[in-house]
ZAZATI-384799 format. One line per 4 residues: number of its first residue (from 1); their letters; for each residue z, x, y of C-alpha. Coordinates in nm, 2 decimals. Example, Ala and Ser with C-alpha at 12.3 -4.5 7.8 and 13.67 -1.06 7.14 Angstrom:
1> as> 0.78,1.23,-0.45  0.71,1.37,-0.11
END
This chain:
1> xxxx> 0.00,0.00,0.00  -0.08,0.12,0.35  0.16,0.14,0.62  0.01,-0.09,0.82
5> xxxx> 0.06,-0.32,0.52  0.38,-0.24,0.49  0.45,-0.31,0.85  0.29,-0.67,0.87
9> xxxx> 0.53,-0.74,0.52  0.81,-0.63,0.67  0.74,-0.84,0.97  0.62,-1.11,0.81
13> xxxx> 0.95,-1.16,0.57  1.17,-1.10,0.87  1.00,-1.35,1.08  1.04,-1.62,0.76
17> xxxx> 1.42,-1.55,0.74  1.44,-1.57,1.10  1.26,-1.89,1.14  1.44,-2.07,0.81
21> xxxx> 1.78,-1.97,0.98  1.70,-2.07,1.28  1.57,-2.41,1.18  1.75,-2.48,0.90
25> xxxx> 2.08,-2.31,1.02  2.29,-2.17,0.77  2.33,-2.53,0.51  2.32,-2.44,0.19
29> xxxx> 1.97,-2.62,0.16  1.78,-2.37,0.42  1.87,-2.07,0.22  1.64,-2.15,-0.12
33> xxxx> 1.38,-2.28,0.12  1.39,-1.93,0.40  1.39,-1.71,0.06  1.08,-1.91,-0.16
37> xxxx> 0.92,-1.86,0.26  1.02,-1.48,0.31  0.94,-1.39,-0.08  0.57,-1.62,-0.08
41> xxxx> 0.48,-1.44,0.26  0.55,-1.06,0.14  0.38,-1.13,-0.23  0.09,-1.30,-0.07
45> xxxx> 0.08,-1.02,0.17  0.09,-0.74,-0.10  -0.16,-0.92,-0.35  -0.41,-1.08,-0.10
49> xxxx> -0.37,-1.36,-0.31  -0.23,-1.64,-0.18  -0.20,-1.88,-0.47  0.02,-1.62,-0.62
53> xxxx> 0.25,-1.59,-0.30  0.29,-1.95,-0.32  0.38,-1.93,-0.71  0.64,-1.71,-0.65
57> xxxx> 0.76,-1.83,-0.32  0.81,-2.13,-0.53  1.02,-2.00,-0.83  1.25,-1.81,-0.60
61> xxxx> 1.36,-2.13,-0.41  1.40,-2.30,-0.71  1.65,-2.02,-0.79  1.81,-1.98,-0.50
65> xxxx> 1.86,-2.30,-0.49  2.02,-2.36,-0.88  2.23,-2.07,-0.77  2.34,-2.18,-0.45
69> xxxx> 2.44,-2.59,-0.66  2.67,-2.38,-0.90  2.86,-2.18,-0.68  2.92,-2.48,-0.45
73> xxxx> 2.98,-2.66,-0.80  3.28,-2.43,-0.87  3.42,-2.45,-0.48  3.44,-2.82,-0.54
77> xxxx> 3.63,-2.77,-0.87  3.87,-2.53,-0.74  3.98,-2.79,-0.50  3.96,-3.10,-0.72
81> xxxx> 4.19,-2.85,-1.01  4.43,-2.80,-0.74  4.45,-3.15,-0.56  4.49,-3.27,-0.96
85> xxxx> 4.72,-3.02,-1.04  4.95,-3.14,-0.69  4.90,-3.51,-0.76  5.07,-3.42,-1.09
89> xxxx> 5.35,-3.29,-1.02  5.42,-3.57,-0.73  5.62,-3.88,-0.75  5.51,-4.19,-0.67
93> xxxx> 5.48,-4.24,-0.29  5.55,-3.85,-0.25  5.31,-3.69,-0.03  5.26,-3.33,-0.04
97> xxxx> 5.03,-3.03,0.19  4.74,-2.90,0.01  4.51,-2.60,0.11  4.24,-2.37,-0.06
101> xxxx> 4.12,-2.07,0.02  3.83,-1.89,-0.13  3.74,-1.53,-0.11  3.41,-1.60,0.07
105> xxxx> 3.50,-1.82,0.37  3.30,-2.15,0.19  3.45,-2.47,0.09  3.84,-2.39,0.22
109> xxxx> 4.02,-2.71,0.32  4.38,-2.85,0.35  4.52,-3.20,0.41  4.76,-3.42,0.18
113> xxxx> 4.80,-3.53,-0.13  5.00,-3.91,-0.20  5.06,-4.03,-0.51  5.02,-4.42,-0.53
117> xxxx> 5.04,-4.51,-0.89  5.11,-4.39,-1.23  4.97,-4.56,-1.55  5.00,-4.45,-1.91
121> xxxx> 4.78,-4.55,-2.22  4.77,-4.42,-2.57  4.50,-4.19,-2.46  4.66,-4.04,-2.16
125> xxxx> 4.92,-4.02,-1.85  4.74,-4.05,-1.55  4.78,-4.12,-1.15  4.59,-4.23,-0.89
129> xxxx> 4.65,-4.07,-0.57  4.49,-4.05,-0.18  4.43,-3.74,-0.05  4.29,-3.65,0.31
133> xxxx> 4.10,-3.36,0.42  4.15,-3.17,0.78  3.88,-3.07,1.04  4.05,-2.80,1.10
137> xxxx> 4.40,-2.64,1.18  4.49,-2.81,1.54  4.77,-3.07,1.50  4.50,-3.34,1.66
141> xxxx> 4.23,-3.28,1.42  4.04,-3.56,1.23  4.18,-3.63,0.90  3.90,-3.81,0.68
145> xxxx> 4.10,-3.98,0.32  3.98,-4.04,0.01  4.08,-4.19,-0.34  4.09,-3.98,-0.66
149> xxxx> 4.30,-3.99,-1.00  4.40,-3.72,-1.23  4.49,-3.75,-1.60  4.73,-3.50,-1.79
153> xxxx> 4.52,-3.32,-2.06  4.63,-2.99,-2.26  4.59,-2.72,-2.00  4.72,-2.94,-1.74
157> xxxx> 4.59,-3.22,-1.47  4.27,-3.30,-1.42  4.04,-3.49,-1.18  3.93,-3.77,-1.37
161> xxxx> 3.76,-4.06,-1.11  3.70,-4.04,-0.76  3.44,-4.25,-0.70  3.53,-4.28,-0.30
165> xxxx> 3.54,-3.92,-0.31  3.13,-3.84,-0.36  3.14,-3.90,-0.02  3.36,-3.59,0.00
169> xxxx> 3.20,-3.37,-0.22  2.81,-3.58,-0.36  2.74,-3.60,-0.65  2.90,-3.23,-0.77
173> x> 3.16,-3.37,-0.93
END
């Protein structure tokens, strides 16, 4: 490859990761869609073939993208494990502080945990609780709730419905 080649691929993939950032900002969905763009651009660039730019611009979204569902996936779970594991150990009508924080600053939150009602069947122990999530850390900040229940299993509580909650967290449940 010639340096001028080099040159218009560098420029070419920086301009596609500028432009995706800047349009897309930084959601989760921009970054499969601003690396598919930057990695189409410099293969098309360093083939001269454009259908195999494309090709590959395609496959890496898709990756990025299936990479991007599962770690947000396991950011959900860490908080639904630990808002189970609170609800758990609460009393009904007890109301408790939760907050996670993750290594990469992604997916932390705090609010409350309440406990509302405790059931038992011949399959499990189980309670339903409302919990609230903080925009956040001023005393005044919104506080959005949602509904959730948690059943005792072998390793400990787990979430088990929280339809109300998809709002919270989609359909990564």
């Amino acid at each position: 490859m010639s340096a001028a080649a080099s040159v218009r691929l560098a420029l070419a993939a920086a301009f596609c990761v500028s432009a995706g950032v800047l349009l897309g900002g930084c959601s989760s969905a921009s970054v499969g869609a601003t690396s598919g763009a930057a990695a189409g651009v410099a293969t098309g660039l360093v083939t001269a073939n454009p259908t195999v730019g494309i090709g590959v611009g395609i496959a890496v979204q898709a990756a990025t993208d299936e990479v991007v569902r599962n770690y947000m996936r396991d950011m959900h779970e860490d908080q639904q494990n630990l808002i189970a594991a609170l609800a758990g150990a609460l009393s009904i009508g007890e109301t408790r502080p939760w907050r996670i924080k993750h290594s990469m600053p992604i997916e932390n939150g705090h609010g409350q945990v309440r406990v509302t009602r405790e059931f038992r069947s011949a399959l499990a122990s189980c309670k339903d609780f409302v919990f609230s999530v903080q925009d956040g850390d001023d005393p005044g900040a919104h506080e959005a709730w949602y509904t959730g229940s948690a059943c005792q299993q072998d390793k400990g509580w787990k979430w088990a419905l929280a339809e109300p909650a998809v709002e919270r967290w989609g359909n990564l449940q």
